[in-house]
C-alpha positions, 0 to 999 in steps of 0.5 A, a space after each residue: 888509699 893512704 899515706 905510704 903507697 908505692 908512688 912512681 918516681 920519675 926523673 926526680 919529680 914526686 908527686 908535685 904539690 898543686 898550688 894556688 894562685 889570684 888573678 894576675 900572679 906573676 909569669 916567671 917564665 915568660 920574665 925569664 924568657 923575655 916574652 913581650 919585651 918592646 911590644 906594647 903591653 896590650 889591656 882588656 879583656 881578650 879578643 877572640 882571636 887572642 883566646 883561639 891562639 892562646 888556648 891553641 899553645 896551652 892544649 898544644 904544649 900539653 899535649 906533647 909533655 912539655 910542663 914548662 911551655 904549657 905553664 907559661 902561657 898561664 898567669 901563674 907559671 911556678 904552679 902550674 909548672 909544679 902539676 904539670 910535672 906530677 901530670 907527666 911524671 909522677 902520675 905517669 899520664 901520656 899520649 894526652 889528646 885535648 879536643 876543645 869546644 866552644 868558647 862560652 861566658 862573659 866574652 867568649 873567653 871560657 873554653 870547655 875541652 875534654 881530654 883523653 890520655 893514658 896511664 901507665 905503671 908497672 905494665 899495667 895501662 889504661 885509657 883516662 877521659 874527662 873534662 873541664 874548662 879554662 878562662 883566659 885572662 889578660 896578665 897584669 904584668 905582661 897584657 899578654 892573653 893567658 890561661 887563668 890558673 886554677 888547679 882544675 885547669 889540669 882535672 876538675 877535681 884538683 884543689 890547692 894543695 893537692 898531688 897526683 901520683 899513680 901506685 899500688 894503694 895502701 889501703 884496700 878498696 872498700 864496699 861500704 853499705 847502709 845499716 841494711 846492707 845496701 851498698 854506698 857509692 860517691 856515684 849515688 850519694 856524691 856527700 859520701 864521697 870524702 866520707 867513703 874516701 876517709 873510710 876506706 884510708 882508716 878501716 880498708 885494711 880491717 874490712 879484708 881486702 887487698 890493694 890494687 893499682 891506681 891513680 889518685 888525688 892525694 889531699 893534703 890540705 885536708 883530712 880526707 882520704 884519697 880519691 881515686 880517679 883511675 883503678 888500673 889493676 882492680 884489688 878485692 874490696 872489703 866489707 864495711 858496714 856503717 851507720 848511714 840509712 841509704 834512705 835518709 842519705 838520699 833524702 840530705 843528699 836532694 835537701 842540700 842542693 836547693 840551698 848554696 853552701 849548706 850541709 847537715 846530719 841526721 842521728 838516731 838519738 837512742 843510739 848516737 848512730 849517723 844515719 846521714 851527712 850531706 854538703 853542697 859547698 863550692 870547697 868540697 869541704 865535709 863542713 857538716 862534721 869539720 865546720 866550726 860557726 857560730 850556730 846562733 840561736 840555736 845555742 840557746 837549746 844549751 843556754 836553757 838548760 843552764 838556766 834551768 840546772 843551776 836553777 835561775 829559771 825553768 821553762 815556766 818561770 820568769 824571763 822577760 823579753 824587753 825590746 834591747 839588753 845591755 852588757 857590759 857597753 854590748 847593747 843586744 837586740 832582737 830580730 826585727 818583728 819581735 814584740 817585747 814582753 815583760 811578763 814571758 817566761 822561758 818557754 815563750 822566750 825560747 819559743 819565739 827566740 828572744 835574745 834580750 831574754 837570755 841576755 839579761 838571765 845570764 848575769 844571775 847567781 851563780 852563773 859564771 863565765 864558766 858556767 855555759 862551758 860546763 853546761 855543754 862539756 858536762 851535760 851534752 858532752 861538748 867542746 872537749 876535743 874527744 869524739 870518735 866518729 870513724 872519721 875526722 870531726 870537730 866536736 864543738 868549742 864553747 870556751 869560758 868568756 868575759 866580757 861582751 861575749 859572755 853574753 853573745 855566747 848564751 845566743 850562739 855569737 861569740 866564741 862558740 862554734 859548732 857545725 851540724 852534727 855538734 847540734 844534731 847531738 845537742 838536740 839528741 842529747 835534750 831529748 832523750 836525757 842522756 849524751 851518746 857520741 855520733 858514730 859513723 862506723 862501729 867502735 867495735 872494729 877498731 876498738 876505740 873509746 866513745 866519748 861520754 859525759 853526765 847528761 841531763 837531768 830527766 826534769 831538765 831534758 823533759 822542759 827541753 823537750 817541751 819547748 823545742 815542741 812548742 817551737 815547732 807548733 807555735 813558735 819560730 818552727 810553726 811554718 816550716 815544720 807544718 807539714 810534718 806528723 808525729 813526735 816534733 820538735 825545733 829551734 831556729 838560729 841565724 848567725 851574723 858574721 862580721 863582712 857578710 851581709 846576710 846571716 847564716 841560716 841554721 835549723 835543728 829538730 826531731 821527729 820521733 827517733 830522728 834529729 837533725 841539723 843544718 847550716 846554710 852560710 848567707 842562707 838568712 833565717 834559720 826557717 829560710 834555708 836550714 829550715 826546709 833542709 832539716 825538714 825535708 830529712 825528717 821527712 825521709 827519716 
């Protein structure tokens, strides 16, 4: 679905925005109304019977339409007030019927509940069922028992920020398949499910078919596309063909569960095609094409070709690996455990991830606070803001720095940032010599212009090569990457992030015609979480 759909309009209510709101956000109607006024302001957690008799009002009041009753015994009645009203009005939702559970978690004060209801429009009605859960909470202001507000207290898939509504859909359903015709559900591959949603909102009208009727989620906080919750009248879904592998998709979609926060991709690197994109994050944010972190030391797959092109150095010759390196007042070291060595060249340097040696390389001539900039927008085709993916993502930032941060740039700290598929490319790019944009869809079907860049020299991209395979044999890799045949290659990465207290984990390699990245935020060494994600989809590919 997409912007411009038909949406119901009832008693001047549209679509109401969903809100957000901490603990303890203040109860406007209860203020208005009075509640509490000369009883004694109660503190706690509370009772059970508080919790029986609050979630007895709320379902109570839900279930008769009533927006404003049922918003005042949450701790943040204006939002809530807002999504109820999209719940009644806009998305046209009646005859609610809530059966609750029983109370679970910290105090008994967690209740489950399923609800059943039905939705109209247009003479069309369906039944709707789901389930969910809600807290209750002692409002700091009141000491009254309520609702803790969160937009999934009305559906599980409410964020902040979003809207219901009910209408015909702009933008036809799609069937989405692999690179083999097999076809692609949210239901089989839950990572897709932003990714099908954008799709269908960009290329449902080119695939051929025709809208239907439904309810939906419309995000806009975010760029994903419409979700679909309830298909009241079916229209005829189009065809649309993708890049994905429905094999290594499944192999990313198991990888990322083992490992919170977490997303990764795979590319073919002959052809820049994606073969999978995967998350397991709490936000449900595609942070795999649209994050933008520090990738730590995988960077220095970028820094290396620096140094080589402008020829400070080359993968056999010189670069020291002292115990700390200092630039600019900025001391840089090395994880603990690494043994300093003099005499390393830029091979064992990288195959062992030694800071200090790509700190101390990066004050030679000619090198620039430019010239890492150029590296990645000239050579690997990074930060220049003009990818063409198929769908929303960010293509890297590698900006020019002075000072201090020069130098945390060449280590992948700074102001680099980059996510999952800027490093898969990376390593597409250092492998094969030659720059090809990631694309999830064909450029041919809505005719639009990948980006293009230089590339590598071939000498360049044969050292590169080289060492990402020593890393994987003998370096940082060797451990996770043991268990894998064939053509291979890596770098790892952590990077620290200011008020965290354990480092993002970040891992990139290769296996034949196969690249891969991966993140995993607080998920420690890149071989600790990363590692084992990246590994288990090269596996599959």
């Amino acid at each position: 679905m997409r912007k411009g759909v038909k949406v119901a309009i009832v008693g001047g209510v549209f679509a109401a925005m969903v809100g957000g709101a901490g603990y303890g956000g203040y109860n406007f109607v209860t203020a208005l109304n009075g509640d509490g006024g000369g009883v004694e302001k109660r503190s706690g957690p509370p009772s059970a019977d508080e919790v029986r008799e609050t979630t007895e009002k709320f379902f109570a009041a839900w279930e008769k339409g009533d927006a404003a009753t049922a918003s005042s015994y949450t701790n943040n009645a204006a939002d809530a007030q807002a999504v109820f009203g999209s719940f009644v009005d806009a998305a046209r939702i009646a005859d609610v019927k809530i059966e609750p559970g029983e109370p679970t978690g910290s105090g008994d004060r967690t209740v489950p509940y399923s609800v059943a209801a039905t939705v109209s429009y247009d003479g069309k009605s369906k039944k709707l069922a789901y389930k969910s859960r809600l807290t209750v909470v002692r409002g700091e202001t009141t000491g009254r028992a309520l609702v803790d507000w969160r937009p999934t207290v009305v559906h599980p898939e409410l964020k902040a920020g979003d809207r219901l509504f009910v209408g015909e859909a702009a933008a036809p359903p799609i069937e989405a398949v692999d690179r083999n015709g097999k076809v692609l559900t949210k239901e089989k591959y839950p990572s897709l499910g932003p990714v099908l949603d954008t799709l269908r909102e960009r290329y449902g009208a080119d695939a051929g078919g025709t809208p239907g009727v439904e309810l939906g989620i419309r995000h806009t906080t975010t760029n994903a596309g419409d979700t679909t919750l309830l298909t009241l009248a079916e229209g005829k879904a189009g065809k649309l063909e993708t890049t994905i592998s429905a094999g290594v998709q499944a192999a990313a979609e198991k990888a990322v569960k083992k490992f919170g926060e977490s997303s990764v991709v795979a590319l073919q690197p002959s052809t820049g095609q994606v073969l999978a994109v995967a998350n397991n994050r709490q936000d449900g944010f595609n942070a795999a094409f649209q994050g933008e972190l520090p990738p730590g030391s995988t960077m220095k797959i970028v820094t290396a070709a620096m140094l080589i092109d402008n020829g400070v150095t080359s993968m056999n010759g010189p670069a020291p690996c002292p115990d700390t390196a200092t630039w600019q007042s900025q001391t840089f070291k090395n994880l603990p455990g690494l043994k300093a060595d003099e005499s390393a060249t830029l091979a064992n340097s990288f195959e062992r991830s030694c800071n200090t040696a790509f700190i101390k390389l990066i004050d030679e001539k000619p090198l620039t606070d430019a010239s890492l900039t150029e590296e990645a927008q000239e050579r690997f085709g990074i930060g220049r803001d003009d990818w063409k993916t198929g769908i929303a993502s960010m293509d890297g930032k590698v900006p020019p720095s002075g000072g201090p941060n020069r130098a945390a740039n060449a280590i992948g700290q700074g102001d680099v940032l980059m996510n999952p598929l800027n490093m898969a490319s990376v390593t597409s790019t250092a492998i094969t010599g030659r720059f090809r944009q990631p694309y999830l869809v064909s450029p041919e079907l809505d005719e639009r212009e990948l980006a293009t860049a230089e590339g590598l020299k071939a000498s360049t991209s044969s050292q590169l090569k080289q060492m990402m395979r020593l890393t994987a044999t003998q370096g940082t890799a060797r451990t996770v990457m043991a268990g894998l045949s064939g053509d291979i290659g890596a770098k790892t990465g952590s990077a620290e992030i200011d008020g965290q207290a354990v480092a993002d984990s970040w891992f990139t390699g290769f296996r034949g015609d196969v690249a891969a990245a991966a993140m995993s935020e607080g998920g420690g060494r890149g071989g600790e979480a990363a590692g084992p994600i990246v590994v288990d989809v090269l596996k599959a590919g």
